[in-house]
N, C-alpha and C positions, 0 to 999 in steps of 0.2 A: 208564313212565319212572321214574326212582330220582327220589325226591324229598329232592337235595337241591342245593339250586341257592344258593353264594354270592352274595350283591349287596352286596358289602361293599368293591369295594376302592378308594375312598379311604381306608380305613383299613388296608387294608394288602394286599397282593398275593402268593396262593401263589407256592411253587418251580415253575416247568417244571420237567420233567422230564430234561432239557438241564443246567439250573443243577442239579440233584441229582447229575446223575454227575456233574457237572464237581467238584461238593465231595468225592464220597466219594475221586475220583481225588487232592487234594490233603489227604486226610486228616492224613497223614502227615506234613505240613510243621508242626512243631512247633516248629523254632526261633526261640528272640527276635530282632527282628529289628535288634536295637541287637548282636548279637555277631558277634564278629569270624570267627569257625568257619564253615564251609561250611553248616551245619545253618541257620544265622541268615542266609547268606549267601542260602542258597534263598527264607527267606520272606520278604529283602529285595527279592529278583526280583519275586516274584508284587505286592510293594505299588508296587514303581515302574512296571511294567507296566499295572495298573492307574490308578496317577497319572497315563501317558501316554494309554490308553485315555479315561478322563474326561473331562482335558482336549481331546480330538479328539471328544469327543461333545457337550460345553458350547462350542467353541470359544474356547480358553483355551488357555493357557500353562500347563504343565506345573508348575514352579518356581511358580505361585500356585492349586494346589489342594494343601488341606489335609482330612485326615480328623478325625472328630470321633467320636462314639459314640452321634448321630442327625440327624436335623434340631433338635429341642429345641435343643442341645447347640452347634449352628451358631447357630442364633439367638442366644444368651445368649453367645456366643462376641465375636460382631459387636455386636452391643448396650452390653453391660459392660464388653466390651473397649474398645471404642472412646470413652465415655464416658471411661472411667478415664484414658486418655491422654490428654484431648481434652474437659478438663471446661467451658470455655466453650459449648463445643455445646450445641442444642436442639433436642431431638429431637422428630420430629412422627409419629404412626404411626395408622395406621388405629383406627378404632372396633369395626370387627367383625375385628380380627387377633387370631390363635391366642393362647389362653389364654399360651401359653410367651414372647408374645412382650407382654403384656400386662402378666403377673405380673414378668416381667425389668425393665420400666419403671420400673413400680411403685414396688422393692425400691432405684432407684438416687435421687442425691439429685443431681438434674439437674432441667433446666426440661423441661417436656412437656407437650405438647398433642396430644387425639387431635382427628384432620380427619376432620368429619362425612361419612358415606355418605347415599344416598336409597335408596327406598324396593328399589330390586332391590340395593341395594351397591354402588351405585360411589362413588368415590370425588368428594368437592364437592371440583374442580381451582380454582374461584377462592377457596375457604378454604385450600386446600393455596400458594396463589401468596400470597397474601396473608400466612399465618404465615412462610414462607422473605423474604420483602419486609419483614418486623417485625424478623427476625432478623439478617441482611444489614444493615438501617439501623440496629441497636443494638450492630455488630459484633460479632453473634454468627454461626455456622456451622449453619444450619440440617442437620439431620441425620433424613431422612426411612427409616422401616422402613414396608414396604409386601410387601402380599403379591401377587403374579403372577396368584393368581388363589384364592378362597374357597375352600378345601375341601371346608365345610360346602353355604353356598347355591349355588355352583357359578359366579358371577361373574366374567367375566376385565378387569381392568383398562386401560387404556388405559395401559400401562407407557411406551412412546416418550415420550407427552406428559407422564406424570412424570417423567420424566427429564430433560427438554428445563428442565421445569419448574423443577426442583430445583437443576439443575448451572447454571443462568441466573443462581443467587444464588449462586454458588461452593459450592454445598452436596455432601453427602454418600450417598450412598443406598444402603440395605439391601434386596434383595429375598429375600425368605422363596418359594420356587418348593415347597418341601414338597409342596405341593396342587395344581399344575401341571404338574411335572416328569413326568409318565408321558403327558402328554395332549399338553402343549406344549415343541415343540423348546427348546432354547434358544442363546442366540445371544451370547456374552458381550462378543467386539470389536464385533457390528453396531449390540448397544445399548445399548453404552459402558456395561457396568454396575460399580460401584464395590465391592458385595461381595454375592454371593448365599449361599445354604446351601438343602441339601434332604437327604432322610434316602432311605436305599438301598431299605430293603424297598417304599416305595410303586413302585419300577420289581421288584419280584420277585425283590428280593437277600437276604440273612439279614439280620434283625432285628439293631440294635447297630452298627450302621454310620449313620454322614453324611458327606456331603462340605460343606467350605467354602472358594470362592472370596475371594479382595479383591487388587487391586491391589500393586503390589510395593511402593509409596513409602506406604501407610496403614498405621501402627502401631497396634496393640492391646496389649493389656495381657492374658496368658495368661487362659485361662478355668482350663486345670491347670497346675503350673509342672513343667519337666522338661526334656531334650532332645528330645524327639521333636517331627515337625512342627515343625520350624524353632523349637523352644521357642515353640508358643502352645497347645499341647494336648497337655502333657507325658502318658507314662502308656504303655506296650505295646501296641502297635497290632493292634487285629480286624484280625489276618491271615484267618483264615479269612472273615469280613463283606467284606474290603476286595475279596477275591479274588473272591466270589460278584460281585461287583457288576461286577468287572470283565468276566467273562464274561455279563453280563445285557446291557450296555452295547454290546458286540462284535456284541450280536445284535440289537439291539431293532431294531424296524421303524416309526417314527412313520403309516407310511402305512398301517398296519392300524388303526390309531386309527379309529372309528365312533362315530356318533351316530343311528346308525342302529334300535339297540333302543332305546335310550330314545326316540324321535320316536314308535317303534311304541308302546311303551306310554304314551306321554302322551298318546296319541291315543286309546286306545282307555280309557284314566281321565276325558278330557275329554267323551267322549261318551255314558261308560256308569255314573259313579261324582259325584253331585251333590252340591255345598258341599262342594268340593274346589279347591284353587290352587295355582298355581307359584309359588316363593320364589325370589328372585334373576330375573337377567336373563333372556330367552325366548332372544336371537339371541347374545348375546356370554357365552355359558357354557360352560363343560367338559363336552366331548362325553359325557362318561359318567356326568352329573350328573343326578338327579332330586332335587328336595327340593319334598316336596309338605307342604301342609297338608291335613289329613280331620278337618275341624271336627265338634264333639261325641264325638270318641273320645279314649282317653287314648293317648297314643302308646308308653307303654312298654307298656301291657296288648296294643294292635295287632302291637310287634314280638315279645313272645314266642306270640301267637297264630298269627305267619307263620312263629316258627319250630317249631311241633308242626308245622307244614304242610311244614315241610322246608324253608322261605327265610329267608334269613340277611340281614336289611337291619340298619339302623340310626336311631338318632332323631336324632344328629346326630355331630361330630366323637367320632372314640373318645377324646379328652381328655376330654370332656365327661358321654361318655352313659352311663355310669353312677351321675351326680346329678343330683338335682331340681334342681339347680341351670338356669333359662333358660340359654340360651349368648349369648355378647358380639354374635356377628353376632347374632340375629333382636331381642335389645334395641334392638341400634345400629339396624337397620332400622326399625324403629318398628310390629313384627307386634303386632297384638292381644294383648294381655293373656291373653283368653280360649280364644286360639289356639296359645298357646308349648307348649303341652307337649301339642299334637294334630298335633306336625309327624316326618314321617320323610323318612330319606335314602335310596336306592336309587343306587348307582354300578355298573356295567357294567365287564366287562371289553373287550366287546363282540365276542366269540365266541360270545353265544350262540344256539341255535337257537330255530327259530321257536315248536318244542314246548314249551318252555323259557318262553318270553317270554306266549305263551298262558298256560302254566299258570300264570305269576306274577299274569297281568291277570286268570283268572278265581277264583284266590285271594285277591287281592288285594278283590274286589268283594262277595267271598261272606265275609271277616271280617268286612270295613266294617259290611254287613247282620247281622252277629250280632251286633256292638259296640254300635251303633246302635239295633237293637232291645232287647237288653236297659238302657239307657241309657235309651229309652223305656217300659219296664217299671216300672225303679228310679226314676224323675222320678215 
């Protein structure tokens, strides 16, 4: 067997082979798509067709999906935009949410509080009731950003009942689906959601593409100023991103979605590989999620040893994993001190074989044992 086996895609998802002819075939559409000329006219086609595509795939209204130039880009869209117009608002947002959506807070001169998670990530729903109930009695509009689901430790949130939660005090809500959208459908009339965003390449579209939902009657304040996107994301639109995605969307199959290699290799980690743990929830996770801890190794020294072996994992979000920096979720959870930087992530596309899955678990058991041993050497 060729060794070399991706487990990388929550951080990003190759082309099929489908989506590659489909771009080389629209190579040629080079026109901007703000002119008036048939050149411009074509690659207005391929973006409205896509807008319509989207929406039929989010269940949405056409007229309220906007393109952005990632998920980042969505978030920071929804977040500062909405602040800006809307400066009474207080904004409430997770503890272990995506660095982009952390740092965007940060940088705004608003009220915020983050609602504590427990120990797998979910979110504390009577801190989350309780902050929307401070805010609502001070008449302010509480304004909650919340993620769908952890990209990192792999968590799916109880979204309905934030929802329920949130809109209870006339509030606001942002869901970041980035980390969700390839695993889980999504539903935008069933679950009344007020503004989502997620980025293209994690469903296996070109890099440089996002979409962002909101509601028709919620004003923001541009993240670029311009006319394009109804003037909130001025700037020439990734034709060629917007298209790729379109055709990803037209095909995807949610019902090929499995949890089926990961269950196989957790099991055969849990049985054969000692002072080892699951991060995040066991039953309410994304099917393609593994974040393990493998206490006393270093986890950056573990991922480049898997990858001379030919496996491409990760230590945690690719925002993230290329600094010593801890990450916000395993802080927020409250993971050992001793244990933050012995943890990796392994995501599935869930296509792969069993040859495949074998060779990762007896790879995966025979670094451990060389880390380990020399780790016991060097002590």
């Amino acid at each position: 067997m060729k060794k070399n086996l991706y487990l990388d895609y929550a951080a990003t998802a190759p082309l099929s082979d489908s989506t590659k002819d489909y771009i080389i075939q629209i190579l040629d559409t080079f026109g901007n798509p703000s002119s008036a000329y048939s050149a411009g006219e074509k690659a207005r086609t391929l973006i409205s067709d896509a807008r319509n595509a989207i929406a039929e795939f989010i269940h949405a209204d056409a007229d309220n999906i906007y393109f952005t130039c990632g998920g980042s880009a969505a978030n920071t869209l929804a977040i500062r935009g909405y602040v800006m117009r809307h400066p009474m608002c207080q904004i409430f947002y997770s503890s272990a949410a995506h660095k982009s959506i952390i740092e965007c807070i940060s940088c705004l001169d608003c009220t915020n509080t983050s609602i504590k998670v427990d120990r797998d990530g979910f979110l504390d729903l009577e801190h989350l009731d309780s902050l929307c109930r401070m805010s609502y009695d001070n008449k302010k509009q509480p304004f909650a950003v919340i993620d769908y689901a952890n990209s990192e430790i792999g968590t799916i949130q109880n979204i309905k009942k934030i929802i329920e939660i949130v809109h209870g005090y006339h509030g606001i809500l942002y869901l970041d689906c980035t980390g969700s959208i390839s695993s889980i459908p999504l539903n935008i009339r069933k679950l009344d959601i007020d503004m989502c965003g997620f980025s293209a390449h994690k469903l296996g579209a070109l890099k440089g593409c996002g979409v962002f939902f909101k509601k028709k009657e919620i004003e923001l304040e541009p993240l670029v100023y311009g006319n394009q996107e109804q003037g909130i994301m001025g700037g020439t639109e990734n034709v060629l991103g917007i298209a790729s995605l379109y055709h990803v969307v037209k095909n995807y199959d949610y019902s090929a979605v499995s949890s089926a290699g990961r269950d196989y290799v957790l099991d055969y980690i849990t049985e054969h590989i000692k002072d080892t743990y699951l991060i995040g929830s066991k039953t309410h996770r994304l099917p393609h999620n593994l974040y393990l801890c493998f206490q006393g190794i270093e986890g950056e020294a573990f991922m480049i040893l898997l990858d001379m072996n030919g496996i491409q994992i990760s230590t945690g979000s690719a925002c993230n994993s290329r600094t010593f920096v801890p990450s916000s979720a395993l802080l927020a959870i409250g993971i050992n001190k001793d244990d933050l930087h012995s943890c990796i992530r392994i995501t599935f596309s869930g296509r792969e074989e069993k040859k495949e899955l074998d060779y990762l678990c007896h790879t995966l058991k025979s670094c451990i044992d060389m880390l380990r041993n020399l780790n016991n050497k060097a002590g």
